[in-house]
C-alpha positions in Angstrom: -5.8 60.6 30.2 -3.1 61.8 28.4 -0.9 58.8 28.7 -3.6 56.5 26.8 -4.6 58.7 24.3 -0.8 58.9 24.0 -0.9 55.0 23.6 -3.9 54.7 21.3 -1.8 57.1 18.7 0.9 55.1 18.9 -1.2 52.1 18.1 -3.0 53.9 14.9 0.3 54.9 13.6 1.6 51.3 14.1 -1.2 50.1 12.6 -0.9 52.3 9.7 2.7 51.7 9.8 2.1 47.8 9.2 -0.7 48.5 6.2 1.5 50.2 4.9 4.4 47.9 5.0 1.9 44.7 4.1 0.9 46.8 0.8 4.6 47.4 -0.3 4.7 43.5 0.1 2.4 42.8 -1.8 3.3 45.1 -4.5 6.8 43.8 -4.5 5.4 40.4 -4.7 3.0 41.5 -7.5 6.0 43.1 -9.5 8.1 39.8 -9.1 5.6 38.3 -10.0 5.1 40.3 -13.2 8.3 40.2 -14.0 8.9 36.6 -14.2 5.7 36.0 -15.6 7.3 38.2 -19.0 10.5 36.4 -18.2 8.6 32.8 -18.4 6.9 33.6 -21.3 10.0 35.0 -22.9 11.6 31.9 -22.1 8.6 29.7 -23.3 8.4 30.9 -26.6 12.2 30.4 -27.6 12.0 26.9 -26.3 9.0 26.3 -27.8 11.1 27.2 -31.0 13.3 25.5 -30.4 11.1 22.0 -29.2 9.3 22.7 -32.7 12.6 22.3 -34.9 13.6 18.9 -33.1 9.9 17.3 -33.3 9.5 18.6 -37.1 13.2 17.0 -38.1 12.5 13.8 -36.3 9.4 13.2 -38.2 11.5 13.9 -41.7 14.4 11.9 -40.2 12.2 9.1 -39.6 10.5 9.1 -42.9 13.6 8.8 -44.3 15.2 6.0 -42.5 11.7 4.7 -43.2 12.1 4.9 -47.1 16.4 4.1 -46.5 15.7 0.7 -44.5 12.7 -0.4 -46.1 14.5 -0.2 -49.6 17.0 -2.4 -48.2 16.3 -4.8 -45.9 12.3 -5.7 -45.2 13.2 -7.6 -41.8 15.0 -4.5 -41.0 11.9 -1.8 -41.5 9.6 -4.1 -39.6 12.3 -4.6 -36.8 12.2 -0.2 -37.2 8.5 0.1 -36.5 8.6 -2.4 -34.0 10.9 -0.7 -32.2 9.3 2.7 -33.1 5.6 2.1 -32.1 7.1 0.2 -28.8 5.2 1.2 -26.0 5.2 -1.7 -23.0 6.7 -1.5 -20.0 8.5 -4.9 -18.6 10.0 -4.7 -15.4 13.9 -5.1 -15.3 14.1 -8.1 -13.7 11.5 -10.0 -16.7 13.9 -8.6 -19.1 17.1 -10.1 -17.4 15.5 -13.8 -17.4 14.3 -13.5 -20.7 17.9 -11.8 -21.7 19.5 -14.9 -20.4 17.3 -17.7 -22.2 17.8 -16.3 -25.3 21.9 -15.6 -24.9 22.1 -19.4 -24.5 19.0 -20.8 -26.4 20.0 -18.1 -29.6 23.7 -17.4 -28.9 23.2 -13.8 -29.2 25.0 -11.0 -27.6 24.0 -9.3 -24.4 22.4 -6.2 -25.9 20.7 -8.1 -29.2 19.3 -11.0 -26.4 18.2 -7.9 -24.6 16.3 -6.4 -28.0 14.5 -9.9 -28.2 13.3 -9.9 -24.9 11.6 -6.7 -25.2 10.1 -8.0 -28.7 8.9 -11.7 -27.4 7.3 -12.6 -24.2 8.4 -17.0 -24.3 10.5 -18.9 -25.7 7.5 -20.0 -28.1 7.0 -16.7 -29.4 10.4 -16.6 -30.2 10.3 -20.4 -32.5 7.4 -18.5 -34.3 9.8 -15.6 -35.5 10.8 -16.1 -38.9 14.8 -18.1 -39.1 15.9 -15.4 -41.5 15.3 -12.9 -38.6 16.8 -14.9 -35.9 19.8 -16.0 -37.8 20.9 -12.1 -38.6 19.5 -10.8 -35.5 22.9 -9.4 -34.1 22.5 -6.9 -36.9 18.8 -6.3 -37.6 18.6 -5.6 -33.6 20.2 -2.2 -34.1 17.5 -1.4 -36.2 14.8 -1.7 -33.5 17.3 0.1 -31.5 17.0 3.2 -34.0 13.4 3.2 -34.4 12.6 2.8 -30.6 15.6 5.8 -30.3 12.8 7.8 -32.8 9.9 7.3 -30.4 11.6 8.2 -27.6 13.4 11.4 -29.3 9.0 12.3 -30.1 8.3 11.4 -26.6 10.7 13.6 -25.0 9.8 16.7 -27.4 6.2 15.9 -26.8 6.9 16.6 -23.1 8.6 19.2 -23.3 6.5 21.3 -25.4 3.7 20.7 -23.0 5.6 21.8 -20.1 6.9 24.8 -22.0 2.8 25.6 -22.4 2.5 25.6 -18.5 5.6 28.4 -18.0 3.4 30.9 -19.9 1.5 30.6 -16.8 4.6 30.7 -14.3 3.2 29.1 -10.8 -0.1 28.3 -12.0 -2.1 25.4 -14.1 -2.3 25.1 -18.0 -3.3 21.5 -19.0 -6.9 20.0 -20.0 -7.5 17.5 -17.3 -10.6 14.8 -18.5 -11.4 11.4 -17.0 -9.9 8.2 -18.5 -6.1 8.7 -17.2 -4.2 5.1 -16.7 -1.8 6.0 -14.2 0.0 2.4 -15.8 0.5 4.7 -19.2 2.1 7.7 -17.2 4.7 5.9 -15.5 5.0 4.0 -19.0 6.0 7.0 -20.1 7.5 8.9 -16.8 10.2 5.6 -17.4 11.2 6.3 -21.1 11.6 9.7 -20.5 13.9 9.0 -17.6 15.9 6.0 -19.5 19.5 7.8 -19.2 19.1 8.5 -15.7 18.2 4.5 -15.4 20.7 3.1 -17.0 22.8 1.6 -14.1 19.9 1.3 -11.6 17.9 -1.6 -10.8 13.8 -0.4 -11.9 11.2 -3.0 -9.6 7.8 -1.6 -11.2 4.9 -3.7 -9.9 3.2 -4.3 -13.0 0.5 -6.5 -11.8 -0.9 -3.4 -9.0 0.1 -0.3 -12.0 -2.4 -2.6 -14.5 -5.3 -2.7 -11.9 -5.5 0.7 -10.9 -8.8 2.5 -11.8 -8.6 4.8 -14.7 -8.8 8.7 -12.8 -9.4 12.4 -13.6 -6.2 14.2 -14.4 -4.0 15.4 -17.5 -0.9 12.9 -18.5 2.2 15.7 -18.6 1.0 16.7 -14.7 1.3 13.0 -13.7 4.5 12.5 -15.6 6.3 15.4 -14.4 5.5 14.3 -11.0 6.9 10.8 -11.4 9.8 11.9 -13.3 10.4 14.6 -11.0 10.5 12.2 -7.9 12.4 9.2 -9.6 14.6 11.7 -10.8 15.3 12.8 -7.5 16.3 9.5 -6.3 18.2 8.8 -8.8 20.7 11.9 -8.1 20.5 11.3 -4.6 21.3 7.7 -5.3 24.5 8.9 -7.6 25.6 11.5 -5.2 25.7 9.1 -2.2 27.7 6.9 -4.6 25.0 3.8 -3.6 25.9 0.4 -3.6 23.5 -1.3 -6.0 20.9 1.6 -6.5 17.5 0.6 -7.1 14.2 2.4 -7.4 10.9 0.6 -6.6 7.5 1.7 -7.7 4.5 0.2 -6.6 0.7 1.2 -6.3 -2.8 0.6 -4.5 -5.9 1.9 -4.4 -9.3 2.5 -2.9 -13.1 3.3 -4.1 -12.1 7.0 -4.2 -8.3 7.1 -4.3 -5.3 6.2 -6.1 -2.1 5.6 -4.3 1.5 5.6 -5.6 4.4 4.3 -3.8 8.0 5.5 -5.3 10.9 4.1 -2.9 15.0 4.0 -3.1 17.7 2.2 -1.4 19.6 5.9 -1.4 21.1 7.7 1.5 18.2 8.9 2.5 16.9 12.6 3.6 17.9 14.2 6.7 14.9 15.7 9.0 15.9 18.7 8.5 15.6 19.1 4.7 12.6 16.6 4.9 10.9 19.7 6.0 12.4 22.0 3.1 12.3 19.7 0.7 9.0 21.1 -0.9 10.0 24.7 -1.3 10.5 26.1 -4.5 14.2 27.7 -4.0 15.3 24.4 -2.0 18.0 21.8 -3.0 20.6 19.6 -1.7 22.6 19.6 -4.9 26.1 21.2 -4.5 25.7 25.2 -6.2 22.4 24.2 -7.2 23.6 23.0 -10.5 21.0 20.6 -11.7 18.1 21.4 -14.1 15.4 22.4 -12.5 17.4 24.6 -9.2 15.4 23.0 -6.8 12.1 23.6 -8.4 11.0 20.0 -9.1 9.7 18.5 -6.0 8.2 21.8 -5.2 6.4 21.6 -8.9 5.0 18.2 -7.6 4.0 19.5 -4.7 1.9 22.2 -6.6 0.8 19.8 -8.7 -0.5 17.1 -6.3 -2.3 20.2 -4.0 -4.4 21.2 -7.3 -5.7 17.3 -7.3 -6.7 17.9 -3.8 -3.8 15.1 -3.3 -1.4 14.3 -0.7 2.4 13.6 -0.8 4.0 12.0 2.1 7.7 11.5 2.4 9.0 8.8 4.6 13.0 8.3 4.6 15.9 6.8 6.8 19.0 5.4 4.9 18.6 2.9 2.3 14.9 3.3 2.3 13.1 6.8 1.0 9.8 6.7 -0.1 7.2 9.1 -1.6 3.7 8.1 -1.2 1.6 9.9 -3.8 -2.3 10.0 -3.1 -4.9 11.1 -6.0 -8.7 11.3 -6.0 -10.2 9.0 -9.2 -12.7 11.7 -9.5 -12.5 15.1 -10.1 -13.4 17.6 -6.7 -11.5 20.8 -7.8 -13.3 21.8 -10.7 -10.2 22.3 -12.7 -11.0 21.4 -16.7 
């Protein structure tokens, strides 16, 4: 009698001894929490400072080239708002044909040919561009250089302020998600945001499946951080491993109620192991964790895609890693 009533003590005080412990947790957790909530929002509003000078000066600086080139040269400031209001996405391998027709047909440089095939789409559209144009084209390219530099300068600030709005909220959701989203614009955009990271590896984008997928439910910055966080990925893996010929290939599918996006590299792939860390928020393979983001970017995406009521699937061995995104077309979460 004694001896259980012994035992059922010791259970109670066990009991109490594990409340007790689960409520210091949880306070713990509720103080970290706390505290880098005011250390997020801290953070957010010197960035957002700081986001706000760069867009406000790249509006005047592009007025005034604006005023500057159109004062000089009329070919020039068209060239400039071509290359300022640019916003279609070739794949790599149409702008190397169309790089090479025009090096031989025009006798143009590699990076003014490259301009031209970004502006034209044949080698008719090119006899209908006025001869004063195509004759100082070596120079005037620069110009659409510049004012496609401009957009992308706005793009990137644009970005960044909206991902500085979701730190106020550290770990949670702050966009205005509506129907209407072409994923085609997001990885439009996901792309020119990610341009230095592209620069010596081979982009395949299937343009034909991106175009045909239904418009869905969601916010542009959530979509674009996820692409840009994934492609991103690759692309460091890609540079660590020292690839041969690194290339990133993005293709997409769909069904009546999902979207499905396919984002594979010819990298050294991901070991079993961190395959199954890969998602966590402190996790990364980078050496010291000295990257931007410290490991947080695949686990934002994660986040991200659960609040969808989506699905990522990693499947990697070497020299073939891919990240298959899947994304309801309609909204079932309720988030606005």
């Amino acid at each position: 009698m004694i001896s259980n009533e012994l035992v059922l003590r010791n259970f109670h005080l066990l009991e109490k001894s594990i409340d007790n412990e689960s409520a210091l947790n949880r306070l713990h957790r509720s103080e970290l929490n706390a505290s880098l909530g005011q250390l997020a929002a801290g953070l957010a509003h010197e960035l957002n400072n700081a986001i706000g000078v760069i867009a406000r000066k790249t509006d005047f600086i592009a007025e005034a080239l604006d005023r500057i080139i159109e004062l000089k040269i009329t070919e020039a400031h068209d060239l400039f708002h071509l290359g300022e209001n640019y916003n279609a996405m070739i794949s790599s391998e149409t702008i190397r044909e169309r790089t090479r027709l025009f090096e031989k047909k025009k006798n143009l440089s590699h990076m003014a040919a490259k301009v031209l095939a970004r502006i034209v789409d044949s080698e008719e559209d090119l006899n209908k561009l006025d001869q004063k144009v195509l004759d100082d084209f070596e120079n005037l390219s620069r110009y659409w250089e510049l004012g496609h530099d401009v957009r992308d300068i706005r793009l990137a600030a644009k970005h960044a302020a909206d991902i500085v709005k979701s730190v106020r909220t550290l770990g949670g959701s702050n966009f205005t998600r509506s129907e209407g989203l072409s994923i085609h614009e997001t990885l439009s955009r996901a792309i020119s945001l990610l341009k230095p990271n592209l620069h010596d590896i081979k982009l395949e984008v299937d343009l034909e499946s991106a175009e045909k997928m239904p418009l869905i439910y969601g916010d542009m910055t959530e979509l674009v951080q996820i692409w840009v966080n994934i492609i991103k990925n690759s692309c460091d893996a890609m540079e660590a491993a020292e690839t041969k010929d690194p290339k990133v290939t993005i293709r997409c599918s769909h069904t009546k109620t999902h979207v499905f996006v396919h984002i594979t590299d010819n990298g050294p792939g991901i070991s079993e192991e961190s395959a199954e860390k890969i998602f966590q928020m402190d996790f990364t393979t980078k050496k010291n964790g000295l990257s931007f983001g410290l490991g947080l970017g695949l686990a934002i995406v994660q986040r991200i895609v659960d609040s969808y009521g989506g699905e990522i699937i990693l499947a990697s061995r070497p020299q073939n890693t891919t990240f298959n995104i899947k994304l309801p077309i309609e909204n079932h979460y309720g988030n606005d």
